[in-house]
C-alpha positions, 0 to 999 in steps of 0.5 A: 513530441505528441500532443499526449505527451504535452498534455501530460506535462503540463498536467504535471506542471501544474499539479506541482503548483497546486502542492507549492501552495500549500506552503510546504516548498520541499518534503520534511522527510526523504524517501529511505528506501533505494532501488533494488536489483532483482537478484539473479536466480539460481539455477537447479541441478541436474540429477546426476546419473547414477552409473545403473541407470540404464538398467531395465528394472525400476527401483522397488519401493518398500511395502507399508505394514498396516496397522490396527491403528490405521484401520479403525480410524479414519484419520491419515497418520504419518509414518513417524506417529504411527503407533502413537496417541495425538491429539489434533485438537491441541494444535497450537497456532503461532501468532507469529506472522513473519513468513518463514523465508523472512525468519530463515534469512532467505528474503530480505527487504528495504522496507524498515518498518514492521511487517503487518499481518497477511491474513486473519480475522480483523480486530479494529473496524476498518471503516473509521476515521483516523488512525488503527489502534497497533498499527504504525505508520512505516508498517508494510505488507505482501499483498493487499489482503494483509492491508485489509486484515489489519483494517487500515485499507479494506478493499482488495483492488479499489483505491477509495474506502469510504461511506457517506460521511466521508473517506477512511483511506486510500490507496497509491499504486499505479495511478495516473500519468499526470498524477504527482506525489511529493511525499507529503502532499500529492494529487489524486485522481478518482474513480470511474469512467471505465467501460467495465466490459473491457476492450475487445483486445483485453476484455474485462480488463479493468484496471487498465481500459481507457477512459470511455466517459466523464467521471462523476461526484455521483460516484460513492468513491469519488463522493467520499474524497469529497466529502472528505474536503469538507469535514477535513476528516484525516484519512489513511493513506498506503503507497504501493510497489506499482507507483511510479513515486519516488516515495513508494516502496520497492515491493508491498504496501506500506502505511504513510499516516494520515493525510487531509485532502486540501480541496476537490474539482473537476477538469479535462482528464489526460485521455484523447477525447478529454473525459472529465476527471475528479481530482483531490490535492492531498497532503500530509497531517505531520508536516502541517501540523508540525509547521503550523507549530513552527510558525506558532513559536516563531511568533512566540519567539518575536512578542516575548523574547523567549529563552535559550531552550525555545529558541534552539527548539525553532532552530531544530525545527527550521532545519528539518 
């Protein structure tokens, strides 16, 4: 075994102890979706021969007639409005935004919650703490411009959205080797330390250059997920099809809800030359919340002898 491969699981080792003690020995909720096979394309039929194929003459195409219509205008008309009045300006645009190959039945998809927007002008300002207005946790999208559009994680490639007082979301997908993710809570690795020029092999290859220097809190992303463990302001979290996570989803992004980051620090990356990385352990608003409530009743339960009701509400809860 190399020493990389060492090193990595005794990263991994110890960010599953970090998770633990936050209190939670195992996820509220289980990963719905399953592992797709990719299905077999089909394959395009030839066109067939017909039996005058050799013949030296090329099929003629029938002339178009042009019309007055066409010559004092200097819009394209189809062949099928010709001689018809349009008025363009009365387009009507859907505000559907379900693709077609969805609508048609022609793609399917594992992911259960809703389809967000792909593209548009945002409605909600996506530099905000917490939750956006219509969007529910489970809503999913194409790409990451859709993401943005619906405001609930603004860059297109960076994985921290934030400013001074602290970050609004991130995003899941790819990460690092050592990194672990339990669902309801997960360590993160931040920004930075990548030499933007690239390698000569790969040049300008920045999401996959190796580590060429300590990573920093100076940095504003890694700043902002630090911040963030102080003033414990929720922040959104999206998983993408990239993650290696058994919580992420087979093919888009998906929104997860909002999560606390725990605590901020640094230590020696899993790279050769043992850069130094930040690192956040993260973890979910929903299940410490609803386990705070459940020690709450449990409390209750014990100093005054509750009711029938209350103790089957414990019982409900202890199960989940």
């Amino acid at each position: 075994m190399s020493s990389y491969e060492k090193q990595r699981l005794a990263n991994i080792a110890k960010n599953k102890k970090l998770l633990e003690d936050l209190g939670l020995s195992k996820p509220f909720f289980e990963p719905v979706e399953k592992a797709r096979k990719p299905k077999a394309t089909a394959k395009k039929r030839k066109i067939e021969q017909t039996e005058d194929a050799g013949s030296a003459t090329p099929p003629q195409k029938s002339s178009r007639t042009a019309t007055t219509d066409q010559e004092n205008s200097t819009l394209r008309r189809s062949t099928r409005n010709r001689g018809k009045a349009i008025d363009y300006s009365a387009e009507i645009v859907s505000q559907d935004y379900i693709p077609d190959s969805f609508k048609a039945g022609i793609r399917t998809t594992k992911n259960t919650g809703p389809l967000g927007r792909e593209d548009g002008k945002r409605v909600h300002d996506p530099k905000k703490f917490g939750a956006i207005p219509d969007v529910e946790i489970g809503t999913w999208w194409e790409t990451r411009q859709g993401c943005s559009a619906d405001s609930i994680h603004a860059p297109w490639v960076a994985g921290i959205s934030g400013g001074p007082d602290g970050a609004y979301s991130v995003a899941l997908s790819g990460g690092y080797d050592d990194d672990v993710d339990e669902g309801y809570a997960f360590t993160y690795t931040g920004s930075g330390g990548r030499d933007l020029k690239g390698t000569k092999t790969a040049p300008k290859n920045l999401r996959t250059a190796p580590q060429s220097s300590d990573q920093s809190f100076d940095n504003s992303y890694n700043a902002a997920l630090k911040r963030s463990s102080e003033t414990k302001k929720p922040v959104r979290v999206i998983r993408g099809f990239k993650s290696k996570s058994n919580y992420a989803p087979t093919e888009g992004y998906r929104y997860d809800g909002l999560y606390i980051v725990e605590s901020a620090w640094m230590e020696k990356g899993l790279n050769p030359k043992g850069y130094l990385v930040c690192k956040y352990k993260v973890s979910s608003v929903f299940p410490t919340s609803l386990q705070s409530l459940f020690e709450h009743l449990k409390k209750t339960w014990r100093k005054r002898k509750c009711n029938s009701e209350m103790s089957s509400g414990i019982l409900y809860l202890s199960r989940i």
